[in-house]
N, C-alpha and C positions, 0 to 999 in steps of 0.2 A: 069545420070539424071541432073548434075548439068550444064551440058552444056547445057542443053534447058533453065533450069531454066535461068540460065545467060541470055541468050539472049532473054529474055521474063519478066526481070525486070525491073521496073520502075527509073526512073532518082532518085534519092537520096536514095532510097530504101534499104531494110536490111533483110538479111540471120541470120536465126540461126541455128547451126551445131549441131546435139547432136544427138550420136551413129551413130556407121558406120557397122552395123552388114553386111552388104556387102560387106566388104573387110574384114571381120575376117577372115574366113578360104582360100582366096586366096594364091598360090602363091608368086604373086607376086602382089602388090597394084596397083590397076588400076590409072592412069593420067588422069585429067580436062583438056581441051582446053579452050578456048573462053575467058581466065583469062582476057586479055587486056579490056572483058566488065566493071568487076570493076572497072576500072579505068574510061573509059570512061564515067562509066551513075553514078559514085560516091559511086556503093554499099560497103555497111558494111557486113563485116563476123565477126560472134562470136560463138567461140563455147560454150557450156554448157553443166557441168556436174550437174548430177541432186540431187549427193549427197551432194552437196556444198549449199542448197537449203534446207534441213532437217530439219533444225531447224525450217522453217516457214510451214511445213506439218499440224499440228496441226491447227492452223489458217486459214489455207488454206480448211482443212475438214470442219474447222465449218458455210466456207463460202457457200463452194459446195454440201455438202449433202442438204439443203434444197433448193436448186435448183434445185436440179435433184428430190428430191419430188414433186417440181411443175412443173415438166414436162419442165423447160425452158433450161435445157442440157441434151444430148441423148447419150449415149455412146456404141458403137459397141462392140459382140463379136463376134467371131467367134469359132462355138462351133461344138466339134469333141466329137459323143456320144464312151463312151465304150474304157476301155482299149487298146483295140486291134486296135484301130484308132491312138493311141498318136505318134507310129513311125514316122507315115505320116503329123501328126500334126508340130511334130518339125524341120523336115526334110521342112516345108512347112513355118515357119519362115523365113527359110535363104533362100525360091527361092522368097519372096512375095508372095505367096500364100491367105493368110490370110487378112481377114481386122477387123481390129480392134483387140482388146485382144484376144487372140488364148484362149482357156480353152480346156481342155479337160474333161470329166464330165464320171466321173469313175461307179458311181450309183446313183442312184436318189433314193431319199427317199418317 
């Protein structure tokens, strides 16, 4: 994917990398081409890990939950009823399957 991306970035433009659950359970870790577009259109890669970020969770809650009370952010799950679904559910993480938060929802009250 990141070879489209590449070649569909904008001149000074920026990449942020964070998780590669795509290449976990490979063999052998798949190769990018197109690398020479960095250079040419000047993009930026960074990666990020999200635990390094933890301390500002907190503040970061008190901003976003009343926004998503007023409706001004949306957030996707994708939701797998019943037990007997979860295999499929997780197994559906790692081909993309899924969009947004996978849950899998055991019983309903």
């Amino acid at each position: 994917m990141l070879e489209v991306v590449l070649l569909n970035m904008r001149f000074n433009g920026r990449i942020t990398a964070c998780g590669m659950i795509s290449q976990y359970n490979l063999e052998q870790e798949e190769g990018v081409r197109n690398l020479y577009q960095i250079v040419v259109k000047g993009v930026q890669i960074q990666g990020l890990i999200a635990n390094n970020y933890l301390h500002m969770f907190p503040k970061y809650m008190e901003m976003i939950i009343p926004l998503i009370k007023q409706g001004k952010i949306c957030y996707m799950e994708d939701i797998a009823e019943g037990l007997e679904s979860a295999p499929a559910a997780l197994v559906g993480l790692f081909s993309g399957r899924n969009v947004g938060k996978q849950v899998v929802v055991v019983a309903r009250e």
